[in-house]
PQR file of N, CA, C, O and H, with PARSE charges and radii, in Angstrom:
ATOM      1  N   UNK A   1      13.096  32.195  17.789 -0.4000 1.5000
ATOM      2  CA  UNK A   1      12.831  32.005  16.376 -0.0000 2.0000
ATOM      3  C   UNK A   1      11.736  30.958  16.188  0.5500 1.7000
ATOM      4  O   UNK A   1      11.578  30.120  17.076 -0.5500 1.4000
ATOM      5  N   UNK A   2      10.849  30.944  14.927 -0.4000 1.5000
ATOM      6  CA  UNK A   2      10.024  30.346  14.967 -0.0000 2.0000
ATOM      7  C   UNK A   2      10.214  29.300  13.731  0.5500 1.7000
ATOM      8  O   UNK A   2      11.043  29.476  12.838 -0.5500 1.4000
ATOM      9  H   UNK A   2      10.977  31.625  14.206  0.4000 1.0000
ATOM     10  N   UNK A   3       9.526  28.436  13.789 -0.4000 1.5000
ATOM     11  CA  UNK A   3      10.064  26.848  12.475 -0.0000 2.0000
ATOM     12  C   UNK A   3       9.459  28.201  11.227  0.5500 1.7000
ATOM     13  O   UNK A   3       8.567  29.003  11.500 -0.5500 1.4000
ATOM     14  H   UNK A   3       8.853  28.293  14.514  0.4000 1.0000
ATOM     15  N   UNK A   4      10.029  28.162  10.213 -0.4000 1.5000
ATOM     16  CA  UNK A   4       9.791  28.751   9.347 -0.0000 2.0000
ATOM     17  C   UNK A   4       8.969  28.048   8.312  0.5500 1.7000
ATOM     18  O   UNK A   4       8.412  28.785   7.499 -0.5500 1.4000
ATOM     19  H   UNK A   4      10.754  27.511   9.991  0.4000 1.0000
ATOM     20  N   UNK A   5       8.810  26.889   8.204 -0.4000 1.5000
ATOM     21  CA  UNK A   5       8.660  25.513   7.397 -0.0000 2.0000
ATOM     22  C   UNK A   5       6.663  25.265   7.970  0.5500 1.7000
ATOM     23  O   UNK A   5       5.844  24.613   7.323 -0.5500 1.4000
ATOM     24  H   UNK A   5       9.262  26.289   8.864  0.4000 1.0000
ATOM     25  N   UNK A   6       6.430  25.874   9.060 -0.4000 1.5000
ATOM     26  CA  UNK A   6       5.148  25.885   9.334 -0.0000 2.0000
ATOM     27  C   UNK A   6       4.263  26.902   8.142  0.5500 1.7000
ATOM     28  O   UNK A   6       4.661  27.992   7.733 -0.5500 1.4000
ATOM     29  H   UNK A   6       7.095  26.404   9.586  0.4000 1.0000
ATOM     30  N   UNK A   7       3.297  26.380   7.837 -0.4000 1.5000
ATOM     31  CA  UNK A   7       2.219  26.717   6.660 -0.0000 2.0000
ATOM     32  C   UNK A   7       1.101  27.365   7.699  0.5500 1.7000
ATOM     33  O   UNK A   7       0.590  26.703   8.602 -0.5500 1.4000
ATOM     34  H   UNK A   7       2.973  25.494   8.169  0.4000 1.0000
ATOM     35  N   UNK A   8       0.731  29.056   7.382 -0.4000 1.5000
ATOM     36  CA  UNK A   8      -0.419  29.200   8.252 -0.0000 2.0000
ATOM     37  C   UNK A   8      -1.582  28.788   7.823  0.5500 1.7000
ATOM     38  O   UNK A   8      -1.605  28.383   6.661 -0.5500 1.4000
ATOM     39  H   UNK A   8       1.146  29.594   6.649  0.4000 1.0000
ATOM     40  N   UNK A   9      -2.726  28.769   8.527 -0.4000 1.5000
ATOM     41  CA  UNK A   9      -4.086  28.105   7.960 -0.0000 2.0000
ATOM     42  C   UNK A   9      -4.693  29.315   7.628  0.5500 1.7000
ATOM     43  O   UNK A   9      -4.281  30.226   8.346 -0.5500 1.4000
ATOM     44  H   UNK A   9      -2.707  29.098   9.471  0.4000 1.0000
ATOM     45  N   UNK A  10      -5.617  29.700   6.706 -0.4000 1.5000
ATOM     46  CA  UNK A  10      -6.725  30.612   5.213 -0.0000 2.0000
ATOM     47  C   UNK A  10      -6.730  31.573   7.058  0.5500 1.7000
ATOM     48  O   UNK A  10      -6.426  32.765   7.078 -0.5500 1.4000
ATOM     49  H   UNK A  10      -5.952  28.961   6.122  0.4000 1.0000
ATOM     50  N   UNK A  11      -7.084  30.868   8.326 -0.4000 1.5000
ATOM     51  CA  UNK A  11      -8.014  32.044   8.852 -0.0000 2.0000
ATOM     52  C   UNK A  11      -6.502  32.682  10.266  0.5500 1.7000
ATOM     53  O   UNK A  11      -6.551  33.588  11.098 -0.5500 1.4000
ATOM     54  H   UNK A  11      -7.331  29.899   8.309  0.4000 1.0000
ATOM     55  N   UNK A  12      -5.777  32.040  10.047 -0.4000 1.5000
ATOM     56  CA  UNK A  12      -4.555  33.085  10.656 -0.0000 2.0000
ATOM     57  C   UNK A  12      -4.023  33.806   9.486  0.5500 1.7000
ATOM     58  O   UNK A  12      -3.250  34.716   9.786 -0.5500 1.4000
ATOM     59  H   UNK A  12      -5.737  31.304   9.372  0.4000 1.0000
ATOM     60  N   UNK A  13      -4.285  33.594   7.977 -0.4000 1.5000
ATOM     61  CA  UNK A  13      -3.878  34.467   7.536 -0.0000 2.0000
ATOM     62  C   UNK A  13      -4.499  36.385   7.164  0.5500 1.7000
ATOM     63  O   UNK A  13      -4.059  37.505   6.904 -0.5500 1.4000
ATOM     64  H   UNK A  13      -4.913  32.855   7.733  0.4000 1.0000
ATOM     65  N   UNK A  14      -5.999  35.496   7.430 -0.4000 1.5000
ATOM     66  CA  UNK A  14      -6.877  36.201   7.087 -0.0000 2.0000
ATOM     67  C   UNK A  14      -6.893  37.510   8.460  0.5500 1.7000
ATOM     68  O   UNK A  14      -7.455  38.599   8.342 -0.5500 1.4000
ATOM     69  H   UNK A  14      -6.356  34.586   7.641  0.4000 1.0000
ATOM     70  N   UNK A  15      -5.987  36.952   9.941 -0.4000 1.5000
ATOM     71  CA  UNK A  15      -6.024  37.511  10.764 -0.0000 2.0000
ATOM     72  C   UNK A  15      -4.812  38.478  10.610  0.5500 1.7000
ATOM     73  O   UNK A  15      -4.760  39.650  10.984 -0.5500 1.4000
ATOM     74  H   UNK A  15      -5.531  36.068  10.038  0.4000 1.0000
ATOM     75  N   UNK A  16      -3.812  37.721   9.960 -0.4000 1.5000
ATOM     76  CA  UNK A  16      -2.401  38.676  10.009 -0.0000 2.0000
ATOM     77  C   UNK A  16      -3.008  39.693   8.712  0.5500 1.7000
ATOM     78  O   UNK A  16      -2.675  40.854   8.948 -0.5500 1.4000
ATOM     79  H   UNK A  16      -3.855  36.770   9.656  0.4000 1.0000
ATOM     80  N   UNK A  17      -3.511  39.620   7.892 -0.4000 1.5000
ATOM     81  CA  UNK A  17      -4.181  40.432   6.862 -0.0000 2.0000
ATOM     82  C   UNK A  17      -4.884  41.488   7.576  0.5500 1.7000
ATOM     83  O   UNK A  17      -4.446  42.610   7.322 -0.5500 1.4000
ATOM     84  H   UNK A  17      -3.782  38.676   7.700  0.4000 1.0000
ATOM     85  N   UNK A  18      -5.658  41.451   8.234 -0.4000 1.5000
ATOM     86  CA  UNK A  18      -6.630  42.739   8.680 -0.0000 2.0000
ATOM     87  C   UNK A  18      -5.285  43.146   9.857  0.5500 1.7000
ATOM     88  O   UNK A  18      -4.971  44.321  10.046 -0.5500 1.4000
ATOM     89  H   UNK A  18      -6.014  40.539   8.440  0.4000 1.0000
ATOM     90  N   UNK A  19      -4.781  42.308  10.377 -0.4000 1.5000
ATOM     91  CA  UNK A  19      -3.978  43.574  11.310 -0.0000 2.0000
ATOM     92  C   UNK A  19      -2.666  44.308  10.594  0.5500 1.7000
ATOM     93  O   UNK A  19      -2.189  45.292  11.158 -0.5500 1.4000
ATOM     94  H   UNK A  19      -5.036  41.354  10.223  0.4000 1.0000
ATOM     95  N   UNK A  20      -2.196  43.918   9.585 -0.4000 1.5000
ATOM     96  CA  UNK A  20      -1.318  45.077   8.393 -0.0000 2.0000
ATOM     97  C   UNK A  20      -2.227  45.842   7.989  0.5500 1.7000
ATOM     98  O   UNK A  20      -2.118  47.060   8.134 -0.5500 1.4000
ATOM     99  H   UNK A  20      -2.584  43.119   9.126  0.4000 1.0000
ATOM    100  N   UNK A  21      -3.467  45.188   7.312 -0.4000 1.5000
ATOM    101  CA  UNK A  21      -4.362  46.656   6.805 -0.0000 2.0000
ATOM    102  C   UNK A  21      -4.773  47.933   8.276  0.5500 1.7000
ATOM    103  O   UNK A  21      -4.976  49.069   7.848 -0.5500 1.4000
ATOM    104  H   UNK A  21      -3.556  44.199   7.194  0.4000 1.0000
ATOM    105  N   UNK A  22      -4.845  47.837   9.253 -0.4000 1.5000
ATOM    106  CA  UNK A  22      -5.051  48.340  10.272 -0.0000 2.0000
ATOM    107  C   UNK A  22      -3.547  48.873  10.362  0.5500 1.7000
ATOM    108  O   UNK A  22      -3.552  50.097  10.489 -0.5500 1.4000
ATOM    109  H   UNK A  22      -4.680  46.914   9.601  0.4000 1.0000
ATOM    110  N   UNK A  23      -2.116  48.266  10.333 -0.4000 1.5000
ATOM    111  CA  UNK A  23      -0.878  49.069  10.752 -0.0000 2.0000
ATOM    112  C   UNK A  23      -1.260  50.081   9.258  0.5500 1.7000
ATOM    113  O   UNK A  23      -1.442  51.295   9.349 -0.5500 1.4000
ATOM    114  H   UNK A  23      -2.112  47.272  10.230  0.4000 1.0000
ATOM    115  N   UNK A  24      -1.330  49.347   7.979 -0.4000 1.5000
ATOM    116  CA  UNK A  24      -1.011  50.622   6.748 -0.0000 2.0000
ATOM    117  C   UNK A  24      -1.858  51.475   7.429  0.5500 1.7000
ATOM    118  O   UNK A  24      -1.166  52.376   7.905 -0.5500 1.4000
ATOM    119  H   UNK A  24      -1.182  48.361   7.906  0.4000 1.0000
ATOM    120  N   UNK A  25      -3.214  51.648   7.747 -0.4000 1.5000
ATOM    121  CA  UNK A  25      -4.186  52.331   7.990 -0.0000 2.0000
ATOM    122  C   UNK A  25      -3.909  53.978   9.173  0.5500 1.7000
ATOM    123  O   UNK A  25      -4.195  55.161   8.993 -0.5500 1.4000
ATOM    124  H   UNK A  25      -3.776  50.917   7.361  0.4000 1.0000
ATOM    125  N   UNK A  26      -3.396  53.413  10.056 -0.4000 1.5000
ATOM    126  CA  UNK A  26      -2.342  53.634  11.272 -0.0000 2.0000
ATOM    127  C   UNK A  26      -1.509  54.275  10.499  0.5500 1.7000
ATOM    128  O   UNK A  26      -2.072  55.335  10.227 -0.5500 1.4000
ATOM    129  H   UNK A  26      -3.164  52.451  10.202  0.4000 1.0000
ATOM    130  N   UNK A  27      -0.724  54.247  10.108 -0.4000 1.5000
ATOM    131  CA  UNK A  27       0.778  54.588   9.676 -0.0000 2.0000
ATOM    132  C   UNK A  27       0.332  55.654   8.316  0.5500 1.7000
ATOM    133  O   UNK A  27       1.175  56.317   7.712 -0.5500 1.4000
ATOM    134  H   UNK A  27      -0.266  53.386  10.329  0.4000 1.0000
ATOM    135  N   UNK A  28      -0.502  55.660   8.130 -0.4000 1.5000
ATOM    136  CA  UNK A  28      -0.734  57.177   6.801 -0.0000 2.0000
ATOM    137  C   UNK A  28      -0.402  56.442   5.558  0.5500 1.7000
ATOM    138  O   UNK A  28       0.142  55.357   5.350 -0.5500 1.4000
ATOM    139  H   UNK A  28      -1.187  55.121   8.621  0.4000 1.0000
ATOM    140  N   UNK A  29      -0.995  57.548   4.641 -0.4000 1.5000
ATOM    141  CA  UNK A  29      -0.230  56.827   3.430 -0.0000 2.0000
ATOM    142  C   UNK A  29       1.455  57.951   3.394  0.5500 1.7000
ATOM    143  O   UNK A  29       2.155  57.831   2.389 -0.5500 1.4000
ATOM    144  H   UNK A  29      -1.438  58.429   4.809  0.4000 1.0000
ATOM    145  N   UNK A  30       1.717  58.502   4.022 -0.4000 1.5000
ATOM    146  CA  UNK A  30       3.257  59.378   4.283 -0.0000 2.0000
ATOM    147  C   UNK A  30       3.873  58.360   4.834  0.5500 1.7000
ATOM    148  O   UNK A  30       5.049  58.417   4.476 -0.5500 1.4000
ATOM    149  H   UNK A  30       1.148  58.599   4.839  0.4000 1.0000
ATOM    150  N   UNK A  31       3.729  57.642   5.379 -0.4000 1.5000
ATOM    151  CA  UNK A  31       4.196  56.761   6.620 -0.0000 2.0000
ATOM    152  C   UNK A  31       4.070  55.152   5.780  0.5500 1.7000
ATOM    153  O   UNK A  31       5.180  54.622   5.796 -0.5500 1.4000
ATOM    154  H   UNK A  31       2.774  57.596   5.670  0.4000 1.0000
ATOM    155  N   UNK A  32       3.393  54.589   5.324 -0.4000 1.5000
ATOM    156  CA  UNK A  32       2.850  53.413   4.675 -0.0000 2.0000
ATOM    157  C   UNK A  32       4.331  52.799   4.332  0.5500 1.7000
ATOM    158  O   UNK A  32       4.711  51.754   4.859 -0.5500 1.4000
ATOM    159  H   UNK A  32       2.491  55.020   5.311  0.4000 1.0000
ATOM    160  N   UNK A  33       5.167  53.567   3.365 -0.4000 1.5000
ATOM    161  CA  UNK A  33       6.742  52.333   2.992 -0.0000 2.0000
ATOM    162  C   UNK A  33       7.381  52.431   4.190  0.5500 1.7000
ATOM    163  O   UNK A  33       7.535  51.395   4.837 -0.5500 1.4000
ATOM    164  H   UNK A  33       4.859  54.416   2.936  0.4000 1.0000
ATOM    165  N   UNK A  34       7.799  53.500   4.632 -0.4000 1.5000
ATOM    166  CA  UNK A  34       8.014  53.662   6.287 -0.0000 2.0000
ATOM    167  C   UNK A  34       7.821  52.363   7.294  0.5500 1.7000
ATOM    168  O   UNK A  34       8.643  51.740   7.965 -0.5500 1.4000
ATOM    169  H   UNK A  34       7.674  54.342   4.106  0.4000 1.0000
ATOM    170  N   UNK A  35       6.403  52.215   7.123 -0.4000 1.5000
ATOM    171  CA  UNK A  35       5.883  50.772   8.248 -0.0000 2.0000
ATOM    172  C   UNK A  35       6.016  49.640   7.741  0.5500 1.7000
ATOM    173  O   UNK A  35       6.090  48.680   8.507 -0.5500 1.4000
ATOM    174  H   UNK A  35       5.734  52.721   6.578  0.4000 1.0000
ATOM    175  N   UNK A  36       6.092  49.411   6.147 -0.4000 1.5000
ATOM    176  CA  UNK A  36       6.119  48.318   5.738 -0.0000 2.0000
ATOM    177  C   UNK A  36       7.356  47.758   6.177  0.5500 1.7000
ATOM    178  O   UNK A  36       7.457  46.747   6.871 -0.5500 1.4000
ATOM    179  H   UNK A  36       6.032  50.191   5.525  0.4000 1.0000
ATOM    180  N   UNK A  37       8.649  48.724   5.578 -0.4000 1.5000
ATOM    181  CA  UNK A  37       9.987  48.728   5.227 -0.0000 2.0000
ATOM    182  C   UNK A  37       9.971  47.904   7.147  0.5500 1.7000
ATOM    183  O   UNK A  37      10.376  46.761   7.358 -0.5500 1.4000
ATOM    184  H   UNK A  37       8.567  49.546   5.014  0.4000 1.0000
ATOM    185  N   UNK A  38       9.461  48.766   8.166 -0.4000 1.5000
ATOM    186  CA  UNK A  38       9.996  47.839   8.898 -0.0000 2.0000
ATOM    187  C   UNK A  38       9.629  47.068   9.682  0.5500 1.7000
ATOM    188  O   UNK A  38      10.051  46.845  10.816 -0.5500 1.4000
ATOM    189  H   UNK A  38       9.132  49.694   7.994  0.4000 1.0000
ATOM    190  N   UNK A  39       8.759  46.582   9.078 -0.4000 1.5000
ATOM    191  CA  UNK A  39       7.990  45.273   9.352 -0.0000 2.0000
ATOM    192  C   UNK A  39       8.378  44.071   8.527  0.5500 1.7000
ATOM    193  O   UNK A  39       8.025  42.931   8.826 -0.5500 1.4000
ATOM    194  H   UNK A  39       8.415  46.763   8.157  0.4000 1.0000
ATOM    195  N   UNK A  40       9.306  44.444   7.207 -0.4000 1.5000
ATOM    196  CA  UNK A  40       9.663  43.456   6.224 -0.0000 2.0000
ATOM    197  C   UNK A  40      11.394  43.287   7.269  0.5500 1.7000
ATOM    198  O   UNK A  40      11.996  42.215   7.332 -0.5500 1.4000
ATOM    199  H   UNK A  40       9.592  45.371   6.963  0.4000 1.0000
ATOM    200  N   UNK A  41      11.769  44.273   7.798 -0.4000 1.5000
ATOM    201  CA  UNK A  41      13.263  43.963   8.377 -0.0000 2.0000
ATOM    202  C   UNK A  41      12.887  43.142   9.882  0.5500 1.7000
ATOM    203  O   UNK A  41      13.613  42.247  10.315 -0.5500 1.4000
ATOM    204  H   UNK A  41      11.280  45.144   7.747  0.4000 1.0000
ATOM    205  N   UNK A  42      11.835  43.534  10.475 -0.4000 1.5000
ATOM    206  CA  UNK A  42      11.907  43.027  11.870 -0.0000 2.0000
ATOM    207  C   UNK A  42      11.655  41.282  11.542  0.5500 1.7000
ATOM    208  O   UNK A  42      12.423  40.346  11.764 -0.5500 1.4000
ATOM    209  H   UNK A  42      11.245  44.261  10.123  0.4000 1.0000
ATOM    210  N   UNK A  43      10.231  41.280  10.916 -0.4000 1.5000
ATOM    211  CA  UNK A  43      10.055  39.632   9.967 -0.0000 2.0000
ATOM    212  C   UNK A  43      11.557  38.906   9.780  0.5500 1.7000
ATOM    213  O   UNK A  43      11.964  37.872  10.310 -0.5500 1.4000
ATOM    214  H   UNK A  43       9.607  42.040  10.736  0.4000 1.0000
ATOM    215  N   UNK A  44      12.242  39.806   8.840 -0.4000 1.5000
ATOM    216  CA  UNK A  44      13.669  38.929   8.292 -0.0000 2.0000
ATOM    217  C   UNK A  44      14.748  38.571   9.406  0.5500 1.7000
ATOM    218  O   UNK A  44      15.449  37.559   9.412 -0.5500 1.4000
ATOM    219  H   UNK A  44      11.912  40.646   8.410  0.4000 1.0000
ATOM    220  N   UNK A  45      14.746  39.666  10.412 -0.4000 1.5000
ATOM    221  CA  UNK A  45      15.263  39.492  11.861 -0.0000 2.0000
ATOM    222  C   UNK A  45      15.344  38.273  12.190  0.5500 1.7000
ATOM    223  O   UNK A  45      16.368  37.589  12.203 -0.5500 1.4000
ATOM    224  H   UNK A  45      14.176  40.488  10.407  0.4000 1.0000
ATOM    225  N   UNK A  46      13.876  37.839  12.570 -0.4000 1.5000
ATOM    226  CA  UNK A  46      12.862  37.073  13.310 -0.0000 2.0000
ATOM    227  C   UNK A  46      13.243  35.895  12.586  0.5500 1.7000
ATOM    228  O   UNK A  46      13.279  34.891  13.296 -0.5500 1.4000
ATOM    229  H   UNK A  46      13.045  38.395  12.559  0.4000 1.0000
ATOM    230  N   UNK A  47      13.528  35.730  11.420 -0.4000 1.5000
ATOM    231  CA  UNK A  47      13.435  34.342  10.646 -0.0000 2.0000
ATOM    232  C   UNK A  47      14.637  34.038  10.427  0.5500 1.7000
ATOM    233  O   UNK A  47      14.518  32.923   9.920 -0.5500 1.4000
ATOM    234  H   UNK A  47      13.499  36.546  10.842  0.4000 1.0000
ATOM    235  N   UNK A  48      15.757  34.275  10.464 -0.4000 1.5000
ATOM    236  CA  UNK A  48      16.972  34.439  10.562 -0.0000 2.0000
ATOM    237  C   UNK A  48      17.532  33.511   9.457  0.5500 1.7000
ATOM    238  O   UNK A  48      18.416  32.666   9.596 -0.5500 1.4000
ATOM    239  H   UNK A  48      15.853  35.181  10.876  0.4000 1.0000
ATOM    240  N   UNK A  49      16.784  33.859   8.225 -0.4000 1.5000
ATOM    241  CA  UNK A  49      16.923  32.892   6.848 -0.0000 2.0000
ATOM    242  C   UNK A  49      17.676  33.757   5.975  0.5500 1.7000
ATOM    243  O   UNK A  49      16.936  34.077   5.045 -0.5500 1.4000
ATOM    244  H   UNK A  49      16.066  34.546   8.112  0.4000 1.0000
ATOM    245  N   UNK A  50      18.571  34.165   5.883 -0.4000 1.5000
ATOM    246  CA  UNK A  50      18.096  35.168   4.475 -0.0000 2.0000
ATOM    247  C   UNK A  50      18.122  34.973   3.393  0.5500 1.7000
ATOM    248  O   UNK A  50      17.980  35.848   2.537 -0.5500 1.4000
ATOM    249  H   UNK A  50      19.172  33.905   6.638  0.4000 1.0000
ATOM    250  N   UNK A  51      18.292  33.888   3.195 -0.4000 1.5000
ATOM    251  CA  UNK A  51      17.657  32.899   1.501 -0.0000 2.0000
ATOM    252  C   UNK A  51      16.360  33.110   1.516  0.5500 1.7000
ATOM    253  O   UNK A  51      15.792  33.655   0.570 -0.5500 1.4000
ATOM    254  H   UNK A  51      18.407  33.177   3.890  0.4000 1.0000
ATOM    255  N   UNK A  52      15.702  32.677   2.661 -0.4000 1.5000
ATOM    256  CA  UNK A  52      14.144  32.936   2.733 -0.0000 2.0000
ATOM    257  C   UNK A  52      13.939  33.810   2.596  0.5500 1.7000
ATOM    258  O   UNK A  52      13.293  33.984   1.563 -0.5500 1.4000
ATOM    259  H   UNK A  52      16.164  32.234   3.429  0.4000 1.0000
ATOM    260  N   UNK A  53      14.287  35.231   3.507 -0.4000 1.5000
ATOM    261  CA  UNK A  53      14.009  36.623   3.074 -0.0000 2.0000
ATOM    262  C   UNK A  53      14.328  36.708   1.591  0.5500 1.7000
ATOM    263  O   UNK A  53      13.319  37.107   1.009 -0.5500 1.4000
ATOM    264  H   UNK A  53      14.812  35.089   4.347  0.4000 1.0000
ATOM    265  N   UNK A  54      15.241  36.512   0.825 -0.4000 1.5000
ATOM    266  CA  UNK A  54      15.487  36.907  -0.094 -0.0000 2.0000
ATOM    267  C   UNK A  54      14.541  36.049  -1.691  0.5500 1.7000
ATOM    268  O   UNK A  54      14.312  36.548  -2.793 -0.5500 1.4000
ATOM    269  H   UNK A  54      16.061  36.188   1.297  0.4000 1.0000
ATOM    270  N   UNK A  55      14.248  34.842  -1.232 -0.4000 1.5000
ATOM    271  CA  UNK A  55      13.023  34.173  -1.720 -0.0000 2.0000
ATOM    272  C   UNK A  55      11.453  35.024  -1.639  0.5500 1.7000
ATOM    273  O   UNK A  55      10.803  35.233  -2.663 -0.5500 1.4000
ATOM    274  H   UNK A  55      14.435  34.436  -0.338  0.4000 1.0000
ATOM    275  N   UNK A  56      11.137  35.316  -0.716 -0.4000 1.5000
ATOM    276  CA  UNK A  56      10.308  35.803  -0.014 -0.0000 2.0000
ATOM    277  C   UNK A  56      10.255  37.513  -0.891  0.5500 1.7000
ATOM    278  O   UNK A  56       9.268  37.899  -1.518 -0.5500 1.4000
ATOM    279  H   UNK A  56      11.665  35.146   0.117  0.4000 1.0000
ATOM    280  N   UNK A  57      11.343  38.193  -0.751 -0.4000 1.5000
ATOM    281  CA  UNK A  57      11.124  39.356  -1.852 -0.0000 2.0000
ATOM    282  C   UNK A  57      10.922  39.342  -2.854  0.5500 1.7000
ATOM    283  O   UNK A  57      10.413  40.384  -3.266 -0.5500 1.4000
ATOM    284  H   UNK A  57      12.144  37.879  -0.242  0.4000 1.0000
ATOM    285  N   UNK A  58      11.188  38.091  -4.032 -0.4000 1.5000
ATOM    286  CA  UNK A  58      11.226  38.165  -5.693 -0.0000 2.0000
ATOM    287  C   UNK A  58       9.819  37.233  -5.341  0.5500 1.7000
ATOM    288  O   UNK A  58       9.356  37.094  -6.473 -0.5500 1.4000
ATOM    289  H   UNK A  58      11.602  37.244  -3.698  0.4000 1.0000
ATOM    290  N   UNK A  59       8.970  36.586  -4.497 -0.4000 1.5000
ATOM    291  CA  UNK A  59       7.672  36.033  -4.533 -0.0000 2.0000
ATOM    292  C   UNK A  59       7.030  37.387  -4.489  0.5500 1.7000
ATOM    293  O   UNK A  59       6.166  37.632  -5.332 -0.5500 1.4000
ATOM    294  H   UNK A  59       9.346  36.699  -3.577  0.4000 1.0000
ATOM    295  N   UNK A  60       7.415  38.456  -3.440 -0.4000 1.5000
ATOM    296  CA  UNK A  60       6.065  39.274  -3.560 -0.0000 2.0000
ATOM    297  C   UNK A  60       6.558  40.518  -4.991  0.5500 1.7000
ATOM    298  O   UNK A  60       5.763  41.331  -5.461 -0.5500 1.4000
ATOM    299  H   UNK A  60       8.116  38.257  -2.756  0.4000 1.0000
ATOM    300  N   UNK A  61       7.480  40.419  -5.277 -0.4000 1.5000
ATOM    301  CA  UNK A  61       8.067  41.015  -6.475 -0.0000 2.0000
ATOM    302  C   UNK A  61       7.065  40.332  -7.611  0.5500 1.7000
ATOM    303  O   UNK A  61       6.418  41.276  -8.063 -0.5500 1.4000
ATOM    304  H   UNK A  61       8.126  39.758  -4.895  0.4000 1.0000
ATOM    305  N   UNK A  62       6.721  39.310  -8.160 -0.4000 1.5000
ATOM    306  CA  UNK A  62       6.060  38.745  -8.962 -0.0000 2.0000
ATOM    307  C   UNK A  62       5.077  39.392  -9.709  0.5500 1.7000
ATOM    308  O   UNK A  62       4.578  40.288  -9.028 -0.5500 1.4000
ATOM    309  H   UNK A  62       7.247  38.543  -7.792  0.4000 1.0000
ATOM    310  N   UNK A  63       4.687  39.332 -10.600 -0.4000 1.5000
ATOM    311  CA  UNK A  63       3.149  39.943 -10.967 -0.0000 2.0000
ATOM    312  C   UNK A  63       3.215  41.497 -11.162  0.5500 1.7000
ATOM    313  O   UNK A  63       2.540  42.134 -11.970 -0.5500 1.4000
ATOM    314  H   UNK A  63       5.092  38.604 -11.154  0.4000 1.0000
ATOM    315  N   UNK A  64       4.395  42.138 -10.046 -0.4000 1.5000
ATOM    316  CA  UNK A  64       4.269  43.767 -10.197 -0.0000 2.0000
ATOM    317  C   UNK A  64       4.141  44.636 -11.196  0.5500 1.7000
ATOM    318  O   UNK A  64       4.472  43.990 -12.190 -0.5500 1.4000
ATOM    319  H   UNK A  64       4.943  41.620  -9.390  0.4000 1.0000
ATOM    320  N   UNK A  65       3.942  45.400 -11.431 -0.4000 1.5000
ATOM    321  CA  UNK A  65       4.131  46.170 -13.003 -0.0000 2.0000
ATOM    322  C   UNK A  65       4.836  47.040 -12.531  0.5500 1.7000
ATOM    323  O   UNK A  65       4.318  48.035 -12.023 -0.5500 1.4000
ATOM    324  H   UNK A  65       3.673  45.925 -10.624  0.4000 1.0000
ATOM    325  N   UNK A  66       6.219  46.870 -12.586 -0.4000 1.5000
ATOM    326  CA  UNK A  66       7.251  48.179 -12.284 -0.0000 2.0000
ATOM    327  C   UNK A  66       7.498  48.939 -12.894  0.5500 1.7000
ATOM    328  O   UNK A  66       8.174  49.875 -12.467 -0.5500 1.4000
ATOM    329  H   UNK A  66       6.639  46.062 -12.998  0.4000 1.0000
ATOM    330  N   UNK A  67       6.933  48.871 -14.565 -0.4000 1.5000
ATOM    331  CA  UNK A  67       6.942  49.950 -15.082 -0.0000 2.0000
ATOM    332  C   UNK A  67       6.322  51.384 -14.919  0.5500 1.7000
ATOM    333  O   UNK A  67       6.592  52.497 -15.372 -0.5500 1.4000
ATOM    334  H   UNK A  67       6.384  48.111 -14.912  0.4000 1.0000
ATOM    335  N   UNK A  68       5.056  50.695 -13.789 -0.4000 1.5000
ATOM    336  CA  UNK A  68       4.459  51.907 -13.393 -0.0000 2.0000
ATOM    337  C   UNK A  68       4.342  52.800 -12.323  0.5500 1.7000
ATOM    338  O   UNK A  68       3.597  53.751 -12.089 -0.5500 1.4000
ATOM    339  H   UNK A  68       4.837  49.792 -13.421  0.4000 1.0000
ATOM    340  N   UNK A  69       5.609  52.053 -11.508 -0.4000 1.5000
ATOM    341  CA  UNK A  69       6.345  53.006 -10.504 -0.0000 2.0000
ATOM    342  C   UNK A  69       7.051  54.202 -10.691  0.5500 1.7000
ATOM    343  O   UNK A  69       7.551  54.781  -9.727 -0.5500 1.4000
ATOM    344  H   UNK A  69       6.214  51.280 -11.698  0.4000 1.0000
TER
END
C-alpha cells in the first residue's frame, strides 16, 4: 500500500493523464466504463481507505450534469 496523504507533482500527473487517455483509447468506447469501472476498483483495492474511495467518488461526481445522462 502506498501513503495516500502523498500529493502528486502537475508532471506525474500529467503522466498518469496521458496513460488513462491511452487505456480509454485501448479499451474502445464499448469497453471505456468497462476499463474505467476497473481501474476505479483496483485504485480503491490499492488504497485500502474507503472513506477515501468514497470521498474520492462525490469529488469526481462534482460539476457533472447528470441530468444529461
Amino acid at each position: 500500500m502506498t501513503d495516500a496523504s502523498k500529493e502528486l507533482s502537475f508532471e506525474e500527473l500529467e503522466r498518469i493523464y496521458g496513460l488513462l487517455a491511452e487505456g480509454i483509447d485501448a479499451a474502445g468506447p464499448e469497453r471505456e466504463a468497462l476499463f474505467l469501472s476497473k481501474l476505479a476498483l483496483i485504485l480503491a483495492r490499492r488504497t485500502g481507505d474507503p472513506d477515501a474511495v468514497a470521498a474520492a467518488i462525490e469529488a469526481a461526481r462534482q460539476d457533472l450534469d447528470l441530468s444529461s445522462i
